[in-house]
N, C-alpha and C positions, 0 to 999 in steps of 0.2 A: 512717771514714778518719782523722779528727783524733786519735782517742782511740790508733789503731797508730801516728803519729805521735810523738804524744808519749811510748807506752811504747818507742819504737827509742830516744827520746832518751836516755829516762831508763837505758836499760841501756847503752847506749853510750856516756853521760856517767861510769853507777860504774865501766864495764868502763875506763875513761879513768883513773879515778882509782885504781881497785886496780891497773892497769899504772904507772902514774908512782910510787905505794909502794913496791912491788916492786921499780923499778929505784932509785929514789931506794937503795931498804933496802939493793940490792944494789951500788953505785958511788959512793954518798956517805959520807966517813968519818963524817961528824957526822946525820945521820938518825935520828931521834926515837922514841920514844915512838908518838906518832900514826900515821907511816909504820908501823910495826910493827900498829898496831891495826885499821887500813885492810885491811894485808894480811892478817892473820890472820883478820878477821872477813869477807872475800872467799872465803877457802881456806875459812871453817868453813862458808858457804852452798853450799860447789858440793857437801859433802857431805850434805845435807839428801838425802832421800827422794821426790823429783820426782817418781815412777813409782807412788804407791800409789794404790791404788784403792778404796772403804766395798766391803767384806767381800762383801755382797750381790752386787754387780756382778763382785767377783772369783769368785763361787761360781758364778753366769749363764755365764764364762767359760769356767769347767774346765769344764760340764756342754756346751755349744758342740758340735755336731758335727765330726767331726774331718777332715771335707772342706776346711773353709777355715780356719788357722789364724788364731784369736786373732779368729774370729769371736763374734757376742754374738745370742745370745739373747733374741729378744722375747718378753716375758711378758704 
């Protein structure tokens, strides 16, 4: 229970701080450097690859019977 705690914080703290760049970047004339790097380096993580799965377990997948999708395979 402590450890979903403290990970809501932590994402709700950078999701804080990449929005306040953002606008800062987007309504302040004078906005820096850092603002800029905040955001950029926020926009480069939402495109990371959240979704992939080791090879093996993707292979488990496709073979799946096609009754229940995206069902898995016990081996």
């Amino acid at each position: 229970m402590a450890g979903r705690i403290v990970r809501w914080g932590v994402v709700l703290g950078l999701g804080g701080l990449w929005w306040w760049s953002v606008l800062r970047l987007a309504l302040v004339p004078d906005a820096g450097a850092l603002e800029g790097a905040v955001a950029a380096g926020g926009w480069g993580l939402s495109l990371l690859p959240v979704h992939c799965v080791p090879k093996a377990r993707a292979m488990r997948r496709a073979r799946a019977p096609s009754g229940r999708r995206g069902a898995v395979v016990r081996e």
